[in-house]
mmCIF file as gemmi writes it, N, C-alpha and C atoms, coordinates in Angstrom:
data_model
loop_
_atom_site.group_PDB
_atom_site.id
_atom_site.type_symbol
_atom_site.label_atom_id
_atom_site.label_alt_id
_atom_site.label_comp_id
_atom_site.label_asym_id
_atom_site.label_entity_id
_atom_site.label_seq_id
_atom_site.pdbx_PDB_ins_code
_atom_site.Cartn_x
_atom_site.Cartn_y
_atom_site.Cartn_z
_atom_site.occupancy
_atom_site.B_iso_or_equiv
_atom_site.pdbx_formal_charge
_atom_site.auth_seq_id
_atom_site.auth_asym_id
_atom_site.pdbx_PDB_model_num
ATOM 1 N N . UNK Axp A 1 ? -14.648 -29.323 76.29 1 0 ? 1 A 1
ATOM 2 C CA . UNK Axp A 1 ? -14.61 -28.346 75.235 1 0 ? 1 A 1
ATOM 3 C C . UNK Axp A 1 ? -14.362 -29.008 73.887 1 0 ? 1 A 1
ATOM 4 N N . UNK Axp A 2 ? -13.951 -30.578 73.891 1 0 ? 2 A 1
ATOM 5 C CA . UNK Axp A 2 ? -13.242 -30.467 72.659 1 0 ? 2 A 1
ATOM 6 C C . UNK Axp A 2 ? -14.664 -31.187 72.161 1 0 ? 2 A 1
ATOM 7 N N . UNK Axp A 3 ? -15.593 -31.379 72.312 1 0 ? 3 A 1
ATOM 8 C CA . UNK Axp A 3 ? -17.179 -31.957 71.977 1 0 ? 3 A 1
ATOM 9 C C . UNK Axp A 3 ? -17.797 -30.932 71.383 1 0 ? 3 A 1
ATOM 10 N N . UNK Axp A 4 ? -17.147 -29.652 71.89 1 0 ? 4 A 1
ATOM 11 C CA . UNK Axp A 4 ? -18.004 -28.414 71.667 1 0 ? 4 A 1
ATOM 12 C C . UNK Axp A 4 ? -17.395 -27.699 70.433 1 0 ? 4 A 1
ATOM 13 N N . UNK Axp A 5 ? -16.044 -28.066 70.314 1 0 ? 5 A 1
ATOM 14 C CA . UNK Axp A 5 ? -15.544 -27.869 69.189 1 0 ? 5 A 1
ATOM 15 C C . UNK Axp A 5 ? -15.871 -28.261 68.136 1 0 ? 5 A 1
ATOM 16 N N . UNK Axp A 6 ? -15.785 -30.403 67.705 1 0 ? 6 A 1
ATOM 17 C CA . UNK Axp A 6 ? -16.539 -30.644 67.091 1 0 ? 6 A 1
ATOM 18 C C . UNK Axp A 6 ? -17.793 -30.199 66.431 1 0 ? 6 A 1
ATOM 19 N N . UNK Axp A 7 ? -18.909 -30.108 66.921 1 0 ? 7 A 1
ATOM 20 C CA . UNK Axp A 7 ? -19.981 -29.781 66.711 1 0 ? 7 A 1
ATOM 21 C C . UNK Axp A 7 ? -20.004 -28.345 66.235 1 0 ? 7 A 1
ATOM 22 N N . UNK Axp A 8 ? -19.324 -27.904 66.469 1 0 ? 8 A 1
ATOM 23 C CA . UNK Axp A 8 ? -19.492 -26.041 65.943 1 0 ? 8 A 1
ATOM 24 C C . UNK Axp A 8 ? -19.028 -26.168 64.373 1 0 ? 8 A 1
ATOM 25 N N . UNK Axp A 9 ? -17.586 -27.519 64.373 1 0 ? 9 A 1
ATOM 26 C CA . UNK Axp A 9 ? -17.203 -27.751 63.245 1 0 ? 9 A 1
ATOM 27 C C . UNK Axp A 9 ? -18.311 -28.832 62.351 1 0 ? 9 A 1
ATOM 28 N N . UNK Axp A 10 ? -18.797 -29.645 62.853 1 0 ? 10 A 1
ATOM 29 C CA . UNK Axp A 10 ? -19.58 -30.187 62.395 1 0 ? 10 A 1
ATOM 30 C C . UNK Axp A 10 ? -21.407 -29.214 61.706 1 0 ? 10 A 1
ATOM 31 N N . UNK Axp A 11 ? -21.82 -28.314 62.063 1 0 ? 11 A 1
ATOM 32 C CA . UNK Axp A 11 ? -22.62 -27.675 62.182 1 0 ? 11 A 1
ATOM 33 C C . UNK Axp A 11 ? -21.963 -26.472 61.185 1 0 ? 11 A 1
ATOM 34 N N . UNK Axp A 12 ? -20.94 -25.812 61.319 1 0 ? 12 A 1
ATOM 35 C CA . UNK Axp A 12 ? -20.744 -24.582 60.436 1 0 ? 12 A 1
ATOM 36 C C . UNK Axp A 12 ? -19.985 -25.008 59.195 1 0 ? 12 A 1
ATOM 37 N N . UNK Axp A 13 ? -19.188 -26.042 59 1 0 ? 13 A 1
ATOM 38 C CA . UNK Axp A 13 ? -18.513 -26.623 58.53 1 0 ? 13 A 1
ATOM 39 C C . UNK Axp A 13 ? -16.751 -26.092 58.388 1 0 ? 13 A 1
ATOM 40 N N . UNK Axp A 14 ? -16.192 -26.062 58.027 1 0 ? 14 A 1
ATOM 41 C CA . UNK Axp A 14 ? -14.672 -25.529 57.613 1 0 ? 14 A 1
ATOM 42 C C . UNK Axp A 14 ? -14.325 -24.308 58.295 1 0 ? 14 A 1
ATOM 43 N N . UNK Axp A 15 ? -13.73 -23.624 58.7 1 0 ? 15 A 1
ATOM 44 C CA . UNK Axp A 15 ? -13.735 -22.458 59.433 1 0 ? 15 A 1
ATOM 45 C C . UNK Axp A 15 ? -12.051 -22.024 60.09 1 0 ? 15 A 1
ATOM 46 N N . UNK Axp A 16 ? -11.656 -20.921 60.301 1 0 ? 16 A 1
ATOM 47 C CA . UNK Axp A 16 ? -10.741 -20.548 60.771 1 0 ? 16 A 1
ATOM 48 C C . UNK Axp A 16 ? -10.484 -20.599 62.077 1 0 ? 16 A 1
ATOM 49 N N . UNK Axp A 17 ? -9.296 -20.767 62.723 1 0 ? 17 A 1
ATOM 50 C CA . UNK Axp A 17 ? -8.815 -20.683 64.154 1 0 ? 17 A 1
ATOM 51 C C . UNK Axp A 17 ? -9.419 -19.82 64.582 1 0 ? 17 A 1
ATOM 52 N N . UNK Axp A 18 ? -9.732 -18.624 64.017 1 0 ? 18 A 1
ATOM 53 C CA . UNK Axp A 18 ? -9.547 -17.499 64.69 1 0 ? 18 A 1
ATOM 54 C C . UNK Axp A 18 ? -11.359 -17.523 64.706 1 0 ? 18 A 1
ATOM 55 N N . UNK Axp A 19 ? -12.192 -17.881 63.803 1 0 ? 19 A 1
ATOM 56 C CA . UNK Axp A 19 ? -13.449 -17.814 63.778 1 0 ? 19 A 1
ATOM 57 C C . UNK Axp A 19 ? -14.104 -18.666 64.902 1 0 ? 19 A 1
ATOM 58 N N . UNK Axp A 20 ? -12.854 -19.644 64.707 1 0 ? 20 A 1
ATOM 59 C CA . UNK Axp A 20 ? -13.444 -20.858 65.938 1 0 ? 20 A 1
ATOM 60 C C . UNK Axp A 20 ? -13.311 -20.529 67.122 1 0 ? 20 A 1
ATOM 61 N N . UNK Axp A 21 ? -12.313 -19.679 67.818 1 0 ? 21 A 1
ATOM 62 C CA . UNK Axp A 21 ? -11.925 -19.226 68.876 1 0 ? 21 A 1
ATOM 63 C C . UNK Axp A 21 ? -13.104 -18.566 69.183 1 0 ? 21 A 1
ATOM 64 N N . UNK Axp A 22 ? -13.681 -17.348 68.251 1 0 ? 22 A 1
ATOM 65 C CA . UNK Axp A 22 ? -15.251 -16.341 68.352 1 0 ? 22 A 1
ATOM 66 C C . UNK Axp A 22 ? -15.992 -17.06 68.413 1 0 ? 22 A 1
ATOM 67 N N . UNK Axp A 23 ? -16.249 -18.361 68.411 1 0 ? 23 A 1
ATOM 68 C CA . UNK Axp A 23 ? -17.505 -18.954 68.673 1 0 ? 23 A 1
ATOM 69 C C . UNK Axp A 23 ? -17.196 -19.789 70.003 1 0 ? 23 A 1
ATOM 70 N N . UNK Axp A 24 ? -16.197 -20.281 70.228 1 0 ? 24 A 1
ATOM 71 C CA . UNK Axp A 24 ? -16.073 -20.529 71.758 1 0 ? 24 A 1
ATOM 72 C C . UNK Axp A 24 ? -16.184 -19.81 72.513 1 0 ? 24 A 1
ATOM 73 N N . UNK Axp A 25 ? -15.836 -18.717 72.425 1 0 ? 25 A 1
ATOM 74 C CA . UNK Axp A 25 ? -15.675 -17.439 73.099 1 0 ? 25 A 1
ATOM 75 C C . UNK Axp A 25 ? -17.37 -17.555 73.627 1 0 ? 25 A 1
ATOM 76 N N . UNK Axp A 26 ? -18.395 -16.808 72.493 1 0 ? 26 A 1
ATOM 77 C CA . UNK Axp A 26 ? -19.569 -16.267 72.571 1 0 ? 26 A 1
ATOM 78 C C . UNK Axp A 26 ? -20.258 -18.245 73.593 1 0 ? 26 A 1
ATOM 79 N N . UNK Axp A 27 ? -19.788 -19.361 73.13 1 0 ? 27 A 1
ATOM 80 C CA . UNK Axp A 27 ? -20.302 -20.015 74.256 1 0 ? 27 A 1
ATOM 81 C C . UNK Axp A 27 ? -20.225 -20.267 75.621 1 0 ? 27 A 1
ATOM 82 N N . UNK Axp A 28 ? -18.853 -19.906 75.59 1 0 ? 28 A 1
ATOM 83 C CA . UNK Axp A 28 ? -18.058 -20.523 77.229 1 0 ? 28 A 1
ATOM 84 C C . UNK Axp A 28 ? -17.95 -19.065 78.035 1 0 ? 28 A 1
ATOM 85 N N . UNK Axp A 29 ? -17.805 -17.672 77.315 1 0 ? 29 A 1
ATOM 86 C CA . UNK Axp A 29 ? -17.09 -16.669 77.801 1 0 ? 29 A 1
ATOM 87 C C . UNK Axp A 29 ? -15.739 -16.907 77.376 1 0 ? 29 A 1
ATOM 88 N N . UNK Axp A 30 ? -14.725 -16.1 78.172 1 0 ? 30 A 1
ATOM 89 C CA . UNK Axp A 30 ? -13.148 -16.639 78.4 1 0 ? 30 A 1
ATOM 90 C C . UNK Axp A 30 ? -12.363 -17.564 77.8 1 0 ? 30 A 1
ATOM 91 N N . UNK Axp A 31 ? -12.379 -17.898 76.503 1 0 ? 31 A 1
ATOM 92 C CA . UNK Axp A 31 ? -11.424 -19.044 76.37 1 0 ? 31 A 1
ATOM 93 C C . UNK Axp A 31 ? -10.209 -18.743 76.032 1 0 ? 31 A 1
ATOM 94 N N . UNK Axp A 32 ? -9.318 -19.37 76.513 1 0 ? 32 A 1
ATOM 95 C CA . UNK Axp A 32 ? -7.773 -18.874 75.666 1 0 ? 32 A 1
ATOM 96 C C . UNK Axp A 32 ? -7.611 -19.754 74.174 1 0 ? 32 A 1
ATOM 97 N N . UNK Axp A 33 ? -6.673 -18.724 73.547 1 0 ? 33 A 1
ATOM 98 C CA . UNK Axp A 33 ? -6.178 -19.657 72.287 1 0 ? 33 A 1
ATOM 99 C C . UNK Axp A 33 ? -5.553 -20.631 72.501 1 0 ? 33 A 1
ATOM 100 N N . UNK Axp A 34 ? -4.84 -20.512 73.542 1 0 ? 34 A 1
ATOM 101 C CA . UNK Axp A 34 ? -3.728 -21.706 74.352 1 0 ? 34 A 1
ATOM 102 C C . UNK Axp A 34 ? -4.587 -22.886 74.397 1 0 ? 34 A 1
ATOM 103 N N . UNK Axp A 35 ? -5.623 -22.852 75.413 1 0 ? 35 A 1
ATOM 104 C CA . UNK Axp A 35 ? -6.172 -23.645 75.802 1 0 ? 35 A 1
ATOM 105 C C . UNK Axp A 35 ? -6.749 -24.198 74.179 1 0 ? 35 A 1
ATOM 106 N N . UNK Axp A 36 ? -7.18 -23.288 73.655 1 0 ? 36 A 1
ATOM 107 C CA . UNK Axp A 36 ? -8.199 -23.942 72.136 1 0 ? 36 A 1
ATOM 108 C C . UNK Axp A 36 ? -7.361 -24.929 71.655 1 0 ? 36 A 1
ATOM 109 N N . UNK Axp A 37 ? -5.53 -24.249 70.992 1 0 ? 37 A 1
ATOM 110 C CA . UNK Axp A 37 ? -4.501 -25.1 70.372 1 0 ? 37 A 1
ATOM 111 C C . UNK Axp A 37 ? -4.453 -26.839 70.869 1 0 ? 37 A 1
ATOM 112 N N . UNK Axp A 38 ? -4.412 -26.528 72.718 1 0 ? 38 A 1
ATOM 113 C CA . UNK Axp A 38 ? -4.411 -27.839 72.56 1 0 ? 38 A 1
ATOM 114 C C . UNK Axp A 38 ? -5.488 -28.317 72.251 1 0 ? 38 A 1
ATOM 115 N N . UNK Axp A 39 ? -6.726 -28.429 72.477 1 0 ? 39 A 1
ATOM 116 C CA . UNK Axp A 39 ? -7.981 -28.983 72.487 1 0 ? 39 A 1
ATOM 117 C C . UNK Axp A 39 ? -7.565 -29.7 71.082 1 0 ? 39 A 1
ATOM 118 N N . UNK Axp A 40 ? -7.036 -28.82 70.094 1 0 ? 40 A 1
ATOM 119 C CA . UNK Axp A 40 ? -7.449 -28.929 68.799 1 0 ? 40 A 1
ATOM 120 C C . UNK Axp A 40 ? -6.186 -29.96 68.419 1 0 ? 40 A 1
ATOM 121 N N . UNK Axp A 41 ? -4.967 -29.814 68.98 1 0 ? 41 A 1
ATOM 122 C CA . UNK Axp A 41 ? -4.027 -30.68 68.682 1 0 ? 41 A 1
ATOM 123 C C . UNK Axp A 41 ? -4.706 -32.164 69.377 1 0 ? 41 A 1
ATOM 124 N N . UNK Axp A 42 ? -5.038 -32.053 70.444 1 0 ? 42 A 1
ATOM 125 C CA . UNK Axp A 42 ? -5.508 -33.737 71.195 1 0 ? 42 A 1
ATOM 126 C C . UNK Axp A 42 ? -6.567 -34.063 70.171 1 0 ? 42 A 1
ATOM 127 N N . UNK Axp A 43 ? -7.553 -33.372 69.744 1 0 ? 43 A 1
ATOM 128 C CA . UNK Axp A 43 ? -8.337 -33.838 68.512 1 0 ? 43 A 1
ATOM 129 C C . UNK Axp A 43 ? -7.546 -34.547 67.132 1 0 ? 43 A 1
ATOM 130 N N . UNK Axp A 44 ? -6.713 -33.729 66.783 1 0 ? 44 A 1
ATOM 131 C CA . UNK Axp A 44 ? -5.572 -34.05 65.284 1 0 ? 44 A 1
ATOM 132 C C . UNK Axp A 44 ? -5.18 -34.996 65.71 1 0 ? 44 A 1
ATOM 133 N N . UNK Axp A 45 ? -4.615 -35.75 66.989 1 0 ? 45 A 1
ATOM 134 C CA . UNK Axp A 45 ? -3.727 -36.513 67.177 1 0 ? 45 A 1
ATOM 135 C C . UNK Axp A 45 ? -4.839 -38.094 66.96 1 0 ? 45 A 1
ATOM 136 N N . UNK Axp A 46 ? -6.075 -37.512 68.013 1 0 ? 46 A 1
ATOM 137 C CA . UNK Axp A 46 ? -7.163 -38.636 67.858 1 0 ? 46 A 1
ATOM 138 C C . UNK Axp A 46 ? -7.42 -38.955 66.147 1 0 ? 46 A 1
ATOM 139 N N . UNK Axp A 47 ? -7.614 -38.156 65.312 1 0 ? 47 A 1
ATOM 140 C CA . UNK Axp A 47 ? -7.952 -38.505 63.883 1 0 ? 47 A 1
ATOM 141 C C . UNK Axp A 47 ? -9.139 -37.931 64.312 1 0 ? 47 A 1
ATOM 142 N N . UNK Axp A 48 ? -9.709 -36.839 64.547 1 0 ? 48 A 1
ATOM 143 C CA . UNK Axp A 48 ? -11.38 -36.779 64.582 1 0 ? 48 A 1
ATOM 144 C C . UNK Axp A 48 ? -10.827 -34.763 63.553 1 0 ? 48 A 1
ATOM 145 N N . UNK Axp A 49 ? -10.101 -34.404 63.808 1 0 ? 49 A 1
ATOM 146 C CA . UNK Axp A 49 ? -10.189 -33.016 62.826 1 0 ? 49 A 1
ATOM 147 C C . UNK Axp A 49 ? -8.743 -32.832 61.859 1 0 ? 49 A 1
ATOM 148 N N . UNK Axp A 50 ? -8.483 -32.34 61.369 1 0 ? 50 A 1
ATOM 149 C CA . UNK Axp A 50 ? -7.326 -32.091 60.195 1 0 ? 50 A 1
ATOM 150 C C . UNK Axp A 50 ? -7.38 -30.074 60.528 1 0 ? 50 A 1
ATOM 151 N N . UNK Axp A 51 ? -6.242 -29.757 60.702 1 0 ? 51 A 1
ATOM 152 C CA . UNK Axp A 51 ? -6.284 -28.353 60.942 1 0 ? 51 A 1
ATOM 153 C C . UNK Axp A 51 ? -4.763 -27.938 60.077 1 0 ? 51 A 1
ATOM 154 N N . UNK Axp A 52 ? -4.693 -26.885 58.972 1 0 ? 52 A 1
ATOM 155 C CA . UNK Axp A 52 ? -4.169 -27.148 57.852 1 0 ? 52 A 1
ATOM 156 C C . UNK Axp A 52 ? -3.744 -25.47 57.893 1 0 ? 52 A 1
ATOM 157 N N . UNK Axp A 53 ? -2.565 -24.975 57.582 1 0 ? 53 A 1
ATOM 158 C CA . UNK Axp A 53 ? -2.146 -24.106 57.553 1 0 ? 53 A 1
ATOM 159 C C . UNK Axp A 53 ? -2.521 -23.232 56.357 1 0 ? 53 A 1
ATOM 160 N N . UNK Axp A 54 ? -2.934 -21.786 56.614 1 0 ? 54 A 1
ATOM 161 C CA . UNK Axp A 54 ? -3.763 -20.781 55.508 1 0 ? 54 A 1
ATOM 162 C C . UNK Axp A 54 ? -2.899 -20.448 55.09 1 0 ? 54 A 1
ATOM 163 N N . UNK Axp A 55 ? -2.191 -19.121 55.852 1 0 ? 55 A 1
ATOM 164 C CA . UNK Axp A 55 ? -1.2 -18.485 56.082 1 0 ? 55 A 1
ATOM 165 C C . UNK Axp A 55 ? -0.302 -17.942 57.268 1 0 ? 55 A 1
ATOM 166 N N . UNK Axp A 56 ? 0.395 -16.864 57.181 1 0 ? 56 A 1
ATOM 167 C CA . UNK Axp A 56 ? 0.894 -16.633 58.43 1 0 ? 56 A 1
ATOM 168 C C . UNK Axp A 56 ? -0.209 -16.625 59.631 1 0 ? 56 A 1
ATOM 169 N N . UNK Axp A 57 ? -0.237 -17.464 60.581 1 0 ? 57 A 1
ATOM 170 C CA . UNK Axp A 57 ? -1.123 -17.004 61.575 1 0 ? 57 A 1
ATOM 171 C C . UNK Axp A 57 ? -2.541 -17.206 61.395 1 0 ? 57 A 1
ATOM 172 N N . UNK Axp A 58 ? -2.779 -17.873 60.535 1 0 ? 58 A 1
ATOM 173 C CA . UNK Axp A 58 ? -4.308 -18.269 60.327 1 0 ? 58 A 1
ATOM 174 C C . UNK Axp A 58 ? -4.053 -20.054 59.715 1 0 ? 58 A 1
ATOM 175 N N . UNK Axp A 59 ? -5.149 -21.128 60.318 1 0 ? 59 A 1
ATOM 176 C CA . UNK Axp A 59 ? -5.056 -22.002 59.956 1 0 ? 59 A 1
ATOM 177 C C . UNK Axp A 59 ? -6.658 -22.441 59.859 1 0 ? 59 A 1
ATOM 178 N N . UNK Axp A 60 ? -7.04 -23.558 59.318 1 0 ? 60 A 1
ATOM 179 C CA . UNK Axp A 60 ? -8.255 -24.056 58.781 1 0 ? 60 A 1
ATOM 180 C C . UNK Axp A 60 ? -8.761 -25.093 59.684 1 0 ? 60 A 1
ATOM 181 N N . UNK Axp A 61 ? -9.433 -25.255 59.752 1 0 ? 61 A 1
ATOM 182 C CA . UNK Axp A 61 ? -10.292 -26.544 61.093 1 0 ? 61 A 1
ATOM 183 C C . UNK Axp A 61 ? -10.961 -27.064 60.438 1 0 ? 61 A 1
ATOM 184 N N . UNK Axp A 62 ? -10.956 -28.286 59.771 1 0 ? 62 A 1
ATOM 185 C CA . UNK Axp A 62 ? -12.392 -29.224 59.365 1 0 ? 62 A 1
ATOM 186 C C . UNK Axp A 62 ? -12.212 -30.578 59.829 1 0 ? 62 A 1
ATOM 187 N N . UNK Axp A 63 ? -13.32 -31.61 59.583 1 0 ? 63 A 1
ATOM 188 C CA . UNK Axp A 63 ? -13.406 -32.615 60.18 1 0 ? 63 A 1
ATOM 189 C C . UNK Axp A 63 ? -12.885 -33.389 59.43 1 0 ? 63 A 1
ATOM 190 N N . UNK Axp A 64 ? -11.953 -34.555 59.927 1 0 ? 64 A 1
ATOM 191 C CA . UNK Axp A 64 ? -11.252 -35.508 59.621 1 0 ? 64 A 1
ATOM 192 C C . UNK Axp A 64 ? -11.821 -36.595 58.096 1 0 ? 64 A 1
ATOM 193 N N . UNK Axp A 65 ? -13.283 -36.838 58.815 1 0 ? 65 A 1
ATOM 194 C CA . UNK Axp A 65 ? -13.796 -37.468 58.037 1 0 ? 65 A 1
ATOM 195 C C . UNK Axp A 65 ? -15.246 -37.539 58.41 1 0 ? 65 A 1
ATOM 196 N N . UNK Axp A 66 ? -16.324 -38.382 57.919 1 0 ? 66 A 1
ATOM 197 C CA . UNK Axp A 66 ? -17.967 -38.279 58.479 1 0 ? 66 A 1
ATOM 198 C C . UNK Axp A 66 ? -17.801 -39.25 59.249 1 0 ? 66 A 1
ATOM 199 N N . UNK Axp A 67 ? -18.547 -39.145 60.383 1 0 ? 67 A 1
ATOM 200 C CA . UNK Axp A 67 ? -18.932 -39.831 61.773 1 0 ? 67 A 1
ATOM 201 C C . UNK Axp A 67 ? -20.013 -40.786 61.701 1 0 ? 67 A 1
């Protein structure tokens, strides 16, 4: 999943948790947010995305840097 993440981010560019979650969703079916958080933390930790706080409960997803 976290390949599939990338690329949705790479392809739509900048986008919300919550937008990103609706597009996993509409690919996989079923995804949890749980499951997304980590995906997205093991990504932050690699250096491949930066995910940046909006506001309460909403945060930002873009890519680290160009590939």
């Amino acid at each position: 999943m976290s390949l599939a993440i990338v690329e949705i981010v790479e392809k739509k560019g900048p986008l919300t948790d919550i937008d990103l979650h609706k597009e996993l969703k509409a690919s996989f079916g079923e995804v949890s947010f749980r499951e997304l958080n980590r995906n997205l933390m093991n990504l932050e930790i690699g250096g491949v995305l930066r995910v940046t706080r909006l506001m309460r409960g909403k945060r930002q997803v873009e890519l680290a840097g160009k590939f």
